[in-house]
C-alpha positions, -999 to 999 in steps of 0.1 A, spaced: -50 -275 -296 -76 -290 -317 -112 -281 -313 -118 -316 -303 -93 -317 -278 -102 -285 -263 -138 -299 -261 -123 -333 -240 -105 -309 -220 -137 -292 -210 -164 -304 -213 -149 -345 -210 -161 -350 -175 -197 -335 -183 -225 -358 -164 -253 -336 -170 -263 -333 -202 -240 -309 -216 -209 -333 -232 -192 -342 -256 -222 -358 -273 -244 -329 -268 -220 -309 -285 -221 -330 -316 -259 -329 -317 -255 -292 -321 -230 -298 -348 -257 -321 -368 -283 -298 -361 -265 -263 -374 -256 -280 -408 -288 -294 -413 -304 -258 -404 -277 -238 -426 -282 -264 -454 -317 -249 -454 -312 -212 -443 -277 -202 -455 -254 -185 -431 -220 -190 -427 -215 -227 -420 -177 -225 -403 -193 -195 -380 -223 -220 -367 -197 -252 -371 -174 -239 -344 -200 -221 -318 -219 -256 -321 -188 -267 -313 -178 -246 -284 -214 -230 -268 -218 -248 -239 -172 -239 -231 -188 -205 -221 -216 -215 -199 -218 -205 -162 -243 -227 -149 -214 -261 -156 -194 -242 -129 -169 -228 -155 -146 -193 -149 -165 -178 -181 -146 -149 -178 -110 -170 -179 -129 -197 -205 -137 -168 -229 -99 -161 -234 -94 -198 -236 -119 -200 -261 -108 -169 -282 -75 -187 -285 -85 -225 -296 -107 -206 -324 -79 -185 -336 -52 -215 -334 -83 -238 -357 -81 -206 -384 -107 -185 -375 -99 -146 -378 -98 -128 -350 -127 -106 -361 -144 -138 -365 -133 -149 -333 -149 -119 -313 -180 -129 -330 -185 -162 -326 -177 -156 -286 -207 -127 -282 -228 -154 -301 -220 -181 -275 -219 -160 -242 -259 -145 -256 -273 -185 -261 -286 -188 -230 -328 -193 -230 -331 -172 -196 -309 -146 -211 -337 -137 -236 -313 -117 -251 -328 -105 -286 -308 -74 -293 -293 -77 -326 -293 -108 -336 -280 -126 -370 -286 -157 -392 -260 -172 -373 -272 -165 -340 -305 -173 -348 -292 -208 -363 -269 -217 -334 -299 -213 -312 -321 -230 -330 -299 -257 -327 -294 -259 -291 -328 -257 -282 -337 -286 -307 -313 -311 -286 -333 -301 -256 -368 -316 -270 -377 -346 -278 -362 -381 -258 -332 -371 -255 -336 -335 -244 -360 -356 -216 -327 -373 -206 -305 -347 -207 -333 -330 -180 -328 -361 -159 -291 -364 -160 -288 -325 -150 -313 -325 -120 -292 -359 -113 -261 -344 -111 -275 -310 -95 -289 -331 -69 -325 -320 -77 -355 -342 -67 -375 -356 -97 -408 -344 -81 -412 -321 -49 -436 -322 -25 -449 -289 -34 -453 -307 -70 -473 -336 -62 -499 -308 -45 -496 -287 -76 -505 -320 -101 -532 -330 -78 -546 -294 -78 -545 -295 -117 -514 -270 -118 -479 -272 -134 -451 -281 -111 -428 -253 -101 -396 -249 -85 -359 -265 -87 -373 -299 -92 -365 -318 -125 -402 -319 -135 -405 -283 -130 -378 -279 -155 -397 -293 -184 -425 -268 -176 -408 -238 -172 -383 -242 -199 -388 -275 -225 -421 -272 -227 -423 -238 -243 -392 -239 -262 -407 -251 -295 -424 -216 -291 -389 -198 -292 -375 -208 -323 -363 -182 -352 -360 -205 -388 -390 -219 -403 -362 -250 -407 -363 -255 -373 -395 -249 -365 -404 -281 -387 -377 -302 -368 -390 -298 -333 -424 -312 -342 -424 -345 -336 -390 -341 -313 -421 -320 -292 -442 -352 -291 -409 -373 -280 -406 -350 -253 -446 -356 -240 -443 -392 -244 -412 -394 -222 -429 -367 -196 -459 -392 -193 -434 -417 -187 -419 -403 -158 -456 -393 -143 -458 -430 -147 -427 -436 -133 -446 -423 -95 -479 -432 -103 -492 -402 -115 -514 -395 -142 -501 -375 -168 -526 -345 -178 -522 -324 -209 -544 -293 -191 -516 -283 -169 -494 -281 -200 -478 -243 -202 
């Protein structure tokens, strides 16, 4: 099976932010980052590709996915060495992991690339169509108390998510490449987060920022 297919197999039915489309973002981003960087473009091509095939929070069996996974890269040419790689690279992506133990250009790339496609407007959407689909509510109760108080929102809400994870993430890139790309992708992502304070008539304000 083709990478591609593999991907509509998977990751086809995706309604929260981690589809077929997201995966291609990925894909854009990595080459424009390696163009830069270096690295080995066919290593960062196919985790683009792949990543999100290995994570647990979209309800996968990682453990079964990984052998899937191991498979569909050796049946597109990769090695198997390569393979085993490229897998250890993909399982370690996750932001909460904060898993910095050894990590190479290409992990460093892949990453980078991830976290770019949550900022700016479309990371903001992807937020929203996750806490859609996760059944979250856009602002708690608990929120609208912290905003009035002049705090950041906390919790499972959606909002809460841009605090304690998009928010910061420009902070938590490796390649100076990178780094450079999520500037004004960081001001996409305010303008659409004083959107949707103004979306329930609250005023967005900058002091409670993380």
């Amino acid at each position: 099976m083709t990478i591609e297919g593999f991907l509509e197999k998977t990751l086809g039915n995706d309604i929260g932010g981690h589809d077929l489309a997201h995966a291609h973002r990925v894909l854009a981003f990595v080459r424009v980052i390696q163009t830069k960087e270096g690295g080995d473009l066919s290593y960062v091509e196919g985790c683009a590709l792949l990543h999100d095939c290995l994570d647990s929070k979209l309800g996968l069996d990682t453990e079964k996915q990984e052998g899937h996974v191991y498979d569909c890269l050796l049946e597109n040419g990769y090695e198997a060495s390569a393979a085993k790689a490229m897998i250890r690279t993909m399982k370690r992506m996750s932001f909460h992991l904060h898993d910095e133990s050894d990590l190479t250009l290409e992990d460093k790339i892949v990453r980078d690339a991830d976290r770019l496609d949550a900022l700016g407007k479309i990371g903001a959407e992807r937020a929203l169509a996750y806490g859609k689909a996760k059944g979250r509510p856009l602002f708690s109760e608990l929120n609208l108390k912290e905003i009035q108080q002049g705090l950041p929102p906390t919790g499972e809400s959606t909002v809460a998510h841009f605090f304690d994870k998009l928010l910061i993430l420009d902070r938590y890139l490796y390649t100076d490449t990178a780094k450079a790309m999520a500037v004004p992708l960081k001001k996409e992502l305010m303008d659409s987060l004083c959107d949707i304070f103004a979306s329930v008539g609250l005023t967005f304000d900058e002091r409670i920022l993380p």
